[in-house]
N, C-alpha and C positions, 0 to 999 in steps of 0.2 A: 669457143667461148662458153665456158659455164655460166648457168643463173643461182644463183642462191633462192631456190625452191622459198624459205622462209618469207625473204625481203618479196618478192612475186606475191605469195598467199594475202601477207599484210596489205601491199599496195590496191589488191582486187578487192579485199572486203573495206580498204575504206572508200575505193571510189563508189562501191557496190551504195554503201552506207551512205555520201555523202546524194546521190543520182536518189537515192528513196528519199530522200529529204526535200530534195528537190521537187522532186514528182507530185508528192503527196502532202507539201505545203506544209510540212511540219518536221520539227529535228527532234521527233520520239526514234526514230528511227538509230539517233544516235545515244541515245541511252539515258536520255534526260529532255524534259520539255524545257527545258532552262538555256539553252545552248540556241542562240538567235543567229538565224542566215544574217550574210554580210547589207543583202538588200532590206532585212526588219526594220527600218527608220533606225540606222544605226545615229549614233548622236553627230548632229552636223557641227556642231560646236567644239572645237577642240577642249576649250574649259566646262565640256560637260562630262568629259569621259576620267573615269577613274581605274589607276591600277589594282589591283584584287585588294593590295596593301592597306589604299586607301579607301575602297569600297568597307572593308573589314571596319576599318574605324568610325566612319560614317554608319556605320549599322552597331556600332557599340559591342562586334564579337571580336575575335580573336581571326588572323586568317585562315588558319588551321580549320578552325569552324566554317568559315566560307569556300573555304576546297571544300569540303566534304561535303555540303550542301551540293556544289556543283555537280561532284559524282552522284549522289543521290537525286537530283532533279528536283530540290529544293530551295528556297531563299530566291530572291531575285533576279529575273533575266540578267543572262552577258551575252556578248560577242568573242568571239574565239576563229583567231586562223593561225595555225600553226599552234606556237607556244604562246603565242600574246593573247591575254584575256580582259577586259575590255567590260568595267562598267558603267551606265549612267545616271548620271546625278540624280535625273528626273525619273529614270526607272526607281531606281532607288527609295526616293521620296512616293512615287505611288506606292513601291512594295509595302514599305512600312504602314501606312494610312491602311493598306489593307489588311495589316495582321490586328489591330484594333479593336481588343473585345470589352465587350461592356458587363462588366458584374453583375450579377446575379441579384436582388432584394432578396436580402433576409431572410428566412423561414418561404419563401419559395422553392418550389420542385418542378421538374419538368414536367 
């Protein structure tokens, strides 16, 4: 019986990847602080959870824009197992409260 060397290398560096996350209580490990364990207070609410789709719209971008963010470890926590990505309403709602900046007065300098 042959192994396909590739399909082997891939499956060890994601369990490698998924065991550091574990470990070390954090999913930097996977390439983004954005990416939330299934245990993160995932939403108990079924009407809390949103598709990327509708996460997108609910944040007023494009989804395209909300991929991208995800690759870069940017924009809002999700949930992710396999292909299914997973976000919450209420996550959501704090992200935004947190991008909330206050202008400047007039002829002020830092």
């Amino acid at each position: 019986m042959q192994i396909y060397i590739p399909a082997v290398k891939w499956l060890l560096l994601t369990v490698s990847m998924l065991a550091a996350a574990f470990v070390f209580g954090s999913t930097d490990a996977l390439g983004g602080a954005a990416v939330l364990m299934a245990t993160d207070s995932f939403p108990k609410d079924p009407n809390d959870e949103m598709t990327p789709d509708e996460a997108a719209k609910d944040l007023g971008v494009k989804p395209a824009t909300l991929a991208s963010w995800r690759s870069t470890g940017v924009g809002p926590d999700f949930w992710k197992w396999g292909r299914n990505i997973r976000y919450s309403r209420q996550v959501n709602a704090d992200w935004k409260a947190q991008q909330r900046r206050s202008p400047r007065a007039s002829g002020q300098h830092p």
